[in-house]
MARNUKE-712766 format. One record per atom (N, C-alpha, C, CB): residue number from 1; atom name; x negated, y negated, z. Coordinates in steps of 0.05 Angstrom, whole numbers, plus 32768, in hexadecimal, padded with zeros to 4 digits. Each point is the difference from the previous one (the first is absolute). Glycine has a CB too. Layout:
// MARNUKE-712766
R | num | atome | c1 | c2 | c3
R | NUM | CA | X | Y | Z
...
***
This chain:
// MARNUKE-712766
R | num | atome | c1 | c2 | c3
R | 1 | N | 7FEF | 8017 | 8000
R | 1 | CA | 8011 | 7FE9 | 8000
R | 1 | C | 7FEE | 7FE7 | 8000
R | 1 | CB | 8025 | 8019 | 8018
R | 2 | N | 7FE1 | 7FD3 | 7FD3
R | 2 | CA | 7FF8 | 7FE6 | 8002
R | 2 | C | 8014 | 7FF2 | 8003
R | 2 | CB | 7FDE | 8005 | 7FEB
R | 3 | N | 8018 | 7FE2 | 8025
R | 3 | CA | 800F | 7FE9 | 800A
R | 3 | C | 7FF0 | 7FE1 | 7FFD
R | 3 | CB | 8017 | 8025 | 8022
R | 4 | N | 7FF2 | 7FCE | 7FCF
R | 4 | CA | 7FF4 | 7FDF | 7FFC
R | 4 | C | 8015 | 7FF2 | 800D
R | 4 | CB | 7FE7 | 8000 | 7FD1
R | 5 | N | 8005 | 7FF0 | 803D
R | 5 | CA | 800E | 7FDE | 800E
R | 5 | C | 8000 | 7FF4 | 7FEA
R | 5 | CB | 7FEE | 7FF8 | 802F
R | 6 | N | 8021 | 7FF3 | 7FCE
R | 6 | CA | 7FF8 | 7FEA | 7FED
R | 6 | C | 800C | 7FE5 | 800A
R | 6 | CB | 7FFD | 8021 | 7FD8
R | 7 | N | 7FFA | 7FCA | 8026
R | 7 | CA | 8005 | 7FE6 | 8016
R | 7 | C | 8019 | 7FF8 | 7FF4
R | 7 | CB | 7FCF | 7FED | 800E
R | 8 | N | 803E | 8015 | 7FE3
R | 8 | CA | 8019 | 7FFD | 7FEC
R | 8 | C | 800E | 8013 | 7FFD
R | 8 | CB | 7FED | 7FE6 | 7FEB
R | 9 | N | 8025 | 801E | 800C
R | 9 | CA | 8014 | 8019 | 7FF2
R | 9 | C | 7FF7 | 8008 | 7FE8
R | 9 | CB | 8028 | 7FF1 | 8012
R | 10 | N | 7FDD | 802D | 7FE4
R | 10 | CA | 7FEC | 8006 | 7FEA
R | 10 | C | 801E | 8000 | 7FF2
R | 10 | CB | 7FC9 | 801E | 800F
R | 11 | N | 8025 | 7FD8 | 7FD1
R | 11 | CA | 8020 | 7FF9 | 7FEF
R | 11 | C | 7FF2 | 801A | 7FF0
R | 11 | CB | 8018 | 7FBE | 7FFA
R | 12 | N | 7FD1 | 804A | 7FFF
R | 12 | CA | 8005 | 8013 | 7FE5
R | 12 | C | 7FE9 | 800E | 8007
R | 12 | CB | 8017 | 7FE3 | 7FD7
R | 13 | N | 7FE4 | 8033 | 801E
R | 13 | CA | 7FE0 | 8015 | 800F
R | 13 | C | 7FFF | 800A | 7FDE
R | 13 | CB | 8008 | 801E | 8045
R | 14 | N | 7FE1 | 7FF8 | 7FBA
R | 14 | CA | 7FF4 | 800F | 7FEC
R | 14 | C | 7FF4 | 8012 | 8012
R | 14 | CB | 7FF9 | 7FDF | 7FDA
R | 15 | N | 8004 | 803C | 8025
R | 15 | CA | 7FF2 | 8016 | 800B
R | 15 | C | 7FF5 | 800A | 7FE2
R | 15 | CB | 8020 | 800D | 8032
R | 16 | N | 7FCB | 7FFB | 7FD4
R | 16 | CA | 7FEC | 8011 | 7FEE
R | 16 | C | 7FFA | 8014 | 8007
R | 16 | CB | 7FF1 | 7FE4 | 7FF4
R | 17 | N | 8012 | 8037 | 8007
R | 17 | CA | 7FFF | 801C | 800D
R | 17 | C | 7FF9 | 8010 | 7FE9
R | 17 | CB | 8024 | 7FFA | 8026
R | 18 | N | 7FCC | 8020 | 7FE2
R | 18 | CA | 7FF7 | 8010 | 7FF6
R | 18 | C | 800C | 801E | 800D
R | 18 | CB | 7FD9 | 7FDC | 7FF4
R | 19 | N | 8035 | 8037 | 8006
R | 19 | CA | 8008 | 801D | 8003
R | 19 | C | 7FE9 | 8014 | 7FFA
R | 19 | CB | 802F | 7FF1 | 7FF1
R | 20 | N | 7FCA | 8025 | 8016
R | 20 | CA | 7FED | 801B | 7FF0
R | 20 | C | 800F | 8011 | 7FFE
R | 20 | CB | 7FD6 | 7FFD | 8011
R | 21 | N | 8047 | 7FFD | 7FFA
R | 21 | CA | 8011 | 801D | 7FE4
R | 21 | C | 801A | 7FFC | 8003
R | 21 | CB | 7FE3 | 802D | 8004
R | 22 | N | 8032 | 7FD5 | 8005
R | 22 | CA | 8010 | 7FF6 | 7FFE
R | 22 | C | 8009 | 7FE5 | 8014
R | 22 | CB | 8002 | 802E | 7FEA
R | 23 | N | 8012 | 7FC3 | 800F
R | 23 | CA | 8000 | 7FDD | 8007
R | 23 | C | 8012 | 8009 | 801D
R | 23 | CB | 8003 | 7FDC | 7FC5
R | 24 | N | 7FF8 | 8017 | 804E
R | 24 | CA | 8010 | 8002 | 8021
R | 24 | C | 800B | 7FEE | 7FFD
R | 24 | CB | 7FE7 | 8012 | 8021
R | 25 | N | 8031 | 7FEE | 7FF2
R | 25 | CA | 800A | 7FE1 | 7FFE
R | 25 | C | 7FF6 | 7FEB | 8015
R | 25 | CB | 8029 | 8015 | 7FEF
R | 26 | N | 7FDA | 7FD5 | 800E
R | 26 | CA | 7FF4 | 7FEE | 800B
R | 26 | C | 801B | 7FEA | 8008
R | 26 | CB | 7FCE | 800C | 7FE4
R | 27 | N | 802E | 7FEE | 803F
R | 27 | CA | 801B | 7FEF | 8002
R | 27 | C | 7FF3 | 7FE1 | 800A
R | 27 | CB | 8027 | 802E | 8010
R | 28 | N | 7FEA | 7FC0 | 7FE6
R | 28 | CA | 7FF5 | 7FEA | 8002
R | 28 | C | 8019 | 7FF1 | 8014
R | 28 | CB | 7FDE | 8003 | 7FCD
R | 29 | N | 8016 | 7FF1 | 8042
R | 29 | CA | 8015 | 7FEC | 8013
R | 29 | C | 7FFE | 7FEA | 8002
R | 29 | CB | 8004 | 801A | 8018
R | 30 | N | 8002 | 7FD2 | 7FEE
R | 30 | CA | 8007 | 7FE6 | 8012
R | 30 | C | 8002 | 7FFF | 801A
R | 30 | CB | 8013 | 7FF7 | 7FDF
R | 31 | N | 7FE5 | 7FFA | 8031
R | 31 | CA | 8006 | 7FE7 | 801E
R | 31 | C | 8001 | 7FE5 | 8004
R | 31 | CB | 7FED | 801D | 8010
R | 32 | N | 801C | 7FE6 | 800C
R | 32 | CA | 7FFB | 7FE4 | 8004
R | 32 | C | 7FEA | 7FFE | 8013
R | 32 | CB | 802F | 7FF4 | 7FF6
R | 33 | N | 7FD7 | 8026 | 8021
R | 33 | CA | 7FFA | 8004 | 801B
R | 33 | C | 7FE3 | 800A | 7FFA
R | 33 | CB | 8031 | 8009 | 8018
R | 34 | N | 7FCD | 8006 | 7FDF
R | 34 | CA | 7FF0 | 801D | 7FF5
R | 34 | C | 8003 | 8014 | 8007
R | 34 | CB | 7FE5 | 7FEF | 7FFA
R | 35 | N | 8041 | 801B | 8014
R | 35 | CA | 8003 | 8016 | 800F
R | 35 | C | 801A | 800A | 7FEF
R | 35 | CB | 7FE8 | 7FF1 | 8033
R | 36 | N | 8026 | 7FFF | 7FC2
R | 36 | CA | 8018 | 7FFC | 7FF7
R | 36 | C | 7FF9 | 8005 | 7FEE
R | 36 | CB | 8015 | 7FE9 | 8015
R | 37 | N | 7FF2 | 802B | 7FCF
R | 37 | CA | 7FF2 | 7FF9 | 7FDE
R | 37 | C | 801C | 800A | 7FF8
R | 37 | CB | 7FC4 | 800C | 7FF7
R | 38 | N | 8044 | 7FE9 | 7FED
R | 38 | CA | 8013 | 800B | 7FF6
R | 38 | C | 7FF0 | 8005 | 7FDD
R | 38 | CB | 802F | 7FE7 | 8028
R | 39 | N | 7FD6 | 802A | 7FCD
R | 39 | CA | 7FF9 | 8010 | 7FE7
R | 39 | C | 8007 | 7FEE | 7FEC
R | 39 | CB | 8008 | 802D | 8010
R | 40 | N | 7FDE | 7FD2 | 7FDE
R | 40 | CA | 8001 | 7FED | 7FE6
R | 40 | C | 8005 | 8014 | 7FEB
R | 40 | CB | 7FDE | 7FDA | 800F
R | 41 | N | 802A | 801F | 7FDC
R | 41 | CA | 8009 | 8013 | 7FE3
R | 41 | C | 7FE2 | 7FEE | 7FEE
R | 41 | CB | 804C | 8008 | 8000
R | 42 | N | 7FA7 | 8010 | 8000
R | 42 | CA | 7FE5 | 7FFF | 7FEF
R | 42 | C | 8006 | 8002 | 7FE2
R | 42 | CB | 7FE5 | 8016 | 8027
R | 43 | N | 800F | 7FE8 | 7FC3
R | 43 | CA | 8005 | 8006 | 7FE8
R | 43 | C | 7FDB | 800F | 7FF8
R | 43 | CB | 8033 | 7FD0 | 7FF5
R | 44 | N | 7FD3 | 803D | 7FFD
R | 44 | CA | 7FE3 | 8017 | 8003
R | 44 | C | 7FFD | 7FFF | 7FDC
R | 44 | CB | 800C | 802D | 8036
R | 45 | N | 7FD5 | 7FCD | 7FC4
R | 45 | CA | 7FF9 | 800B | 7FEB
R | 45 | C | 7FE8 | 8015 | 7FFD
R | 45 | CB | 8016 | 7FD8 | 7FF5
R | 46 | N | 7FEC | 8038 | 7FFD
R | 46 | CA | 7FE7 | 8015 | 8000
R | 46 | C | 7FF6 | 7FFB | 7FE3
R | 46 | CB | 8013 | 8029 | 8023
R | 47 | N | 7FD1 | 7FDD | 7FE5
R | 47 | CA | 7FF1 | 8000 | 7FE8
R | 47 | C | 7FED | 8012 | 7FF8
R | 47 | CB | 8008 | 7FDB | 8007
R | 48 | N | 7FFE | 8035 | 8003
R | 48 | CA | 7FEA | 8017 | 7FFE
R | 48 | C | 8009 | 800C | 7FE3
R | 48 | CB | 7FF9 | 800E | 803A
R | 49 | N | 7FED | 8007 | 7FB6
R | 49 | CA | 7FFB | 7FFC | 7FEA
R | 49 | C | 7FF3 | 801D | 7FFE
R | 49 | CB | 7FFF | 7FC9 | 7FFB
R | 50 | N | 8003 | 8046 | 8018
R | 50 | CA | 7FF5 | 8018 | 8007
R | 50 | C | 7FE3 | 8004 | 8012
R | 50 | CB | 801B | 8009 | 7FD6
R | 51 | N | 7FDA | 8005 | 8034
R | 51 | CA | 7FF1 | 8007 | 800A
R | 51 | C | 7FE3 | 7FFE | 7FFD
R | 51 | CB | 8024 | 8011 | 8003
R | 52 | N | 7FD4 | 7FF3 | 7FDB
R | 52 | CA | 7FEF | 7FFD | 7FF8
R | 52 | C | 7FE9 | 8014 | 8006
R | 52 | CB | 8016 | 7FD8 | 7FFE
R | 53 | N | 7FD5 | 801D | 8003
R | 53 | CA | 7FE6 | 801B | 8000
R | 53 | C | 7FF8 | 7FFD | 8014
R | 53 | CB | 7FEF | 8005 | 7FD9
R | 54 | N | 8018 | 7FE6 | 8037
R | 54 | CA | 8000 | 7FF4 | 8027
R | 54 | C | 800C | 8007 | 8012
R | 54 | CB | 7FFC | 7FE0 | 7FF5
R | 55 | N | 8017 | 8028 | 7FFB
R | 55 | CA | 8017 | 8005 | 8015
R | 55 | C | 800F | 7FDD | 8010
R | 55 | CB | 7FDE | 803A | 800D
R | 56 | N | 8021 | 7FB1 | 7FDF
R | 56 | CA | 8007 | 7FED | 800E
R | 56 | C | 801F | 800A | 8012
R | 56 | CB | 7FE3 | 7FDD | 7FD9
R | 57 | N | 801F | 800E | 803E
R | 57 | CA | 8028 | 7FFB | 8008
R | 57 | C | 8008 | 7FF6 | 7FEC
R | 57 | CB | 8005 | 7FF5 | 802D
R | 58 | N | 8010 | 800C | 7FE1
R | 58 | CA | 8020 | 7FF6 | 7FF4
R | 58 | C | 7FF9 | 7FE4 | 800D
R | 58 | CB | 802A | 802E | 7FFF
R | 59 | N | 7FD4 | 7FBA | 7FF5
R | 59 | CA | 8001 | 7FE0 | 800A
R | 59 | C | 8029 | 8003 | 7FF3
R | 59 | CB | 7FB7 | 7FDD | 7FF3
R | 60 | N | 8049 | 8011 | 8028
R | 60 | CA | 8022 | 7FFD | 7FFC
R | 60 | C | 7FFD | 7FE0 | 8015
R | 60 | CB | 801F | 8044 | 7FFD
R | 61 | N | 7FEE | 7FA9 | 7FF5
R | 61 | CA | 8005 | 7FE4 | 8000
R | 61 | C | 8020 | 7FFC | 8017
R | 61 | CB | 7FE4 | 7FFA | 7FC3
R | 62 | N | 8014 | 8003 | 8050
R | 62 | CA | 801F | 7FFF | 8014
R | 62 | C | 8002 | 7FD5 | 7FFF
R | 62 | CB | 7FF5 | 803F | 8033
R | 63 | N | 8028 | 7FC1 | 7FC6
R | 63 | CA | 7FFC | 7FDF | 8007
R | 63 | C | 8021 | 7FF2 | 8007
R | 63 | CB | 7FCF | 7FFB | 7FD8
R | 64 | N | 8031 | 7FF6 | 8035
R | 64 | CA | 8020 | 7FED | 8001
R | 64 | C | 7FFE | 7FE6 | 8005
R | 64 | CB | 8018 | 8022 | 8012
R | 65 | N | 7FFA | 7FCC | 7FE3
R | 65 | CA | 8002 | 7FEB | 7FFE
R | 65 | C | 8015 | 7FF4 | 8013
R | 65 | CB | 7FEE | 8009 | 7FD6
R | 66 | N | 8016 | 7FE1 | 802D
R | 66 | CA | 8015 | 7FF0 | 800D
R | 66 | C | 8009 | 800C | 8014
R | 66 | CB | 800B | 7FED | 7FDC
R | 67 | N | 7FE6 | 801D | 8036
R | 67 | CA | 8000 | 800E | 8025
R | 67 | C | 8011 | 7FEF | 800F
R | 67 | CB | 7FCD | 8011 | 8005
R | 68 | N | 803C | 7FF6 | 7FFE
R | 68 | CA | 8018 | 7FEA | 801B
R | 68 | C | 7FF2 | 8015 | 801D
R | 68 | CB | 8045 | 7FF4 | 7FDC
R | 69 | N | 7F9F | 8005 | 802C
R | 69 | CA | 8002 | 800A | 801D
R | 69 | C | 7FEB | 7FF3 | 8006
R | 69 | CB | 8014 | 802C | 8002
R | 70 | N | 7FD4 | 7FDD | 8013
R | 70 | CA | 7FF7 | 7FED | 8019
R | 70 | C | 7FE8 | 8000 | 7FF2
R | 70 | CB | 8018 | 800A | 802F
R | 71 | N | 7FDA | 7FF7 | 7FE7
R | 71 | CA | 7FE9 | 7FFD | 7FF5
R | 71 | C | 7FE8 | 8018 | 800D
R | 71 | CB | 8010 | 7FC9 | 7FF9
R | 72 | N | 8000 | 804F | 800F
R | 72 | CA | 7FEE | 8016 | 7FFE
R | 72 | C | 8009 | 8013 | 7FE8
R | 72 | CB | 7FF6 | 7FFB | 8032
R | 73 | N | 7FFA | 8011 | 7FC0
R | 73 | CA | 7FFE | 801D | 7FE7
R | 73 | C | 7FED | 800E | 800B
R | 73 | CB | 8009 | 7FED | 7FCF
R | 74 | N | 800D | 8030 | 8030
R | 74 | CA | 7FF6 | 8014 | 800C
R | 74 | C | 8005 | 8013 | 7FEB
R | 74 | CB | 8007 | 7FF1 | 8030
R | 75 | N | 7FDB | 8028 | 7FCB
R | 75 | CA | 8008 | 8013 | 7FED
R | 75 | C | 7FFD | 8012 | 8010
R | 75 | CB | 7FF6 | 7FF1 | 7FD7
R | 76 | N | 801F | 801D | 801C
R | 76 | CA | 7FFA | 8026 | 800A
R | 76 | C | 7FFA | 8013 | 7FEF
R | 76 | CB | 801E | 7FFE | 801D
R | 77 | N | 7FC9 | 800A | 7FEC
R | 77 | CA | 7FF3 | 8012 | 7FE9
R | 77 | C | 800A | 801A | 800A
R | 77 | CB | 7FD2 | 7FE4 | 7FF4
R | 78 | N | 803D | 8032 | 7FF1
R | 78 | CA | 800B | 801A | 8015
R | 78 | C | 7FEA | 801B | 7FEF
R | 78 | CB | 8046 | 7FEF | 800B
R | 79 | N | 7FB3 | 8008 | 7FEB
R | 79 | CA | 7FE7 | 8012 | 7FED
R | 79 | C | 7FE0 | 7FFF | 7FFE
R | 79 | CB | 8025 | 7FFC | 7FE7
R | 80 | N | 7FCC | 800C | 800E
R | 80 | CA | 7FEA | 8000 | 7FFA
R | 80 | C | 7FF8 | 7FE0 | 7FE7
R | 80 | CB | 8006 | 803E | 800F
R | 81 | N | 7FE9 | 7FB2 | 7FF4
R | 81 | CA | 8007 | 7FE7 | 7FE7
R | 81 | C | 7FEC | 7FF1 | 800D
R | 81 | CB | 8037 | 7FFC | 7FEE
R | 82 | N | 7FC2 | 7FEC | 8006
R | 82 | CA | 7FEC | 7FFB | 7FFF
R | 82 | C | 8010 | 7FDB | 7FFB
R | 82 | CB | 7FDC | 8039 | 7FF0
R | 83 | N | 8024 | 7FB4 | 8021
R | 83 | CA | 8003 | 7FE8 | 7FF3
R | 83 | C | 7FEA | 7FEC | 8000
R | 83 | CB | 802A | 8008 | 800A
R | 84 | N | 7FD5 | 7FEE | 7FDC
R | 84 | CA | 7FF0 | 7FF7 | 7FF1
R | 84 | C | 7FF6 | 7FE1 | 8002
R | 84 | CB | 8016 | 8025 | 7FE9
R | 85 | N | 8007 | 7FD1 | 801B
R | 85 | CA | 8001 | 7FE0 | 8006
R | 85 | C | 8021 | 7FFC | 8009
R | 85 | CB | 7FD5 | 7FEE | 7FD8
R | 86 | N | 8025 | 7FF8 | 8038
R | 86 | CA | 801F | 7FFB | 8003
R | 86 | C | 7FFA | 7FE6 | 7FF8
R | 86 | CB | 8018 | 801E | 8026
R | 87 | N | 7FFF | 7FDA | 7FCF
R | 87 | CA | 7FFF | 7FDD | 7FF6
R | 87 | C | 8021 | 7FFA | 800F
R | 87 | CB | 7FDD | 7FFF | 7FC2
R | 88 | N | 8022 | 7FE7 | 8056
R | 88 | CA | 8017 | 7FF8 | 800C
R | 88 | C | 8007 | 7FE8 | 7FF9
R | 88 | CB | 7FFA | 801A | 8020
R | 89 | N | 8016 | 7FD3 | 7FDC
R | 89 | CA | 800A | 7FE6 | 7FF7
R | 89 | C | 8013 | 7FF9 | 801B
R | 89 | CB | 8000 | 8009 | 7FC5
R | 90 | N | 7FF2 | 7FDC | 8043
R | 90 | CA | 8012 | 7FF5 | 8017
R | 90 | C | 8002 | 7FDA | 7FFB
R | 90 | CB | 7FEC | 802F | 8027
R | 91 | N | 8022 | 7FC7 | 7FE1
R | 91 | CA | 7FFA | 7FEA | 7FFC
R | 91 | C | 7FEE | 7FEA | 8015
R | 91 | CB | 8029 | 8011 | 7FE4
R | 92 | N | 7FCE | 7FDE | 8011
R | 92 | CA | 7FE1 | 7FF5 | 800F
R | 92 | C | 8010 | 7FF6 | 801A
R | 92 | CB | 7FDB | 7FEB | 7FD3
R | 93 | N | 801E | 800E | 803E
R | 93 | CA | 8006 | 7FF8 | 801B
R | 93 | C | 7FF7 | 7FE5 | 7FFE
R | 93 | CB | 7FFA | 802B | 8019
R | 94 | N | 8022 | 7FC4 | 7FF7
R | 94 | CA | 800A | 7FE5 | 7FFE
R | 94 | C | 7FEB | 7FF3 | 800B
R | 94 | CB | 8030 | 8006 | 8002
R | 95 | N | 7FC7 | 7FE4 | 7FFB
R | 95 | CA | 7FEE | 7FF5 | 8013
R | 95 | C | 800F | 7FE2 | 800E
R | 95 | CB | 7FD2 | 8018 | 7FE0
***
């Protein structure tokens, strides 16, 4: 399980993940508290292209837009995977 603070509310994320055989699912949440999460609807792209003479993963692209929640994201990893990068979008803090 990962969990990011972020000093703002996160409006949109990108996960970058890699699989070695078949894809687990992965659940993504929202807070406010960081105890409280309620479940975001991810949209998933895969790009894998086969295996090759490496044996590369499966890279699969997890991402959502326009988040109505706090400002903790929490993932739950329920498999074997590998993430790659996360990219989060919040807005800058007022001065």
């Amino acid at each position: 399980m990962l969990i990011y603070q972020l000093p703002t509310a996160v409006q949109s994320f990108r996960v970058f993940a890699f699989f070695p055989k078949a894809e687990s699912a992965v659940k993504f949440s929202v807070s406010d508290d960081g105890q409280n999460f309620h479940d975001v609807t991810v949209q998933k792209e895969i790009y894998f292209h086969g295996a090759g003479e490496y044996g590369y993963w499966k890279p699969v692209l997890f991402h959502a837009k326009k988040i109505h929640g706090g400002n903790f994201l929490k993932l739950e990893l329920t498999g074997e995977m590998q993430v790659g990068r996360v990219e989060i979008s919040h807005p800058a803090l007022s001065k």
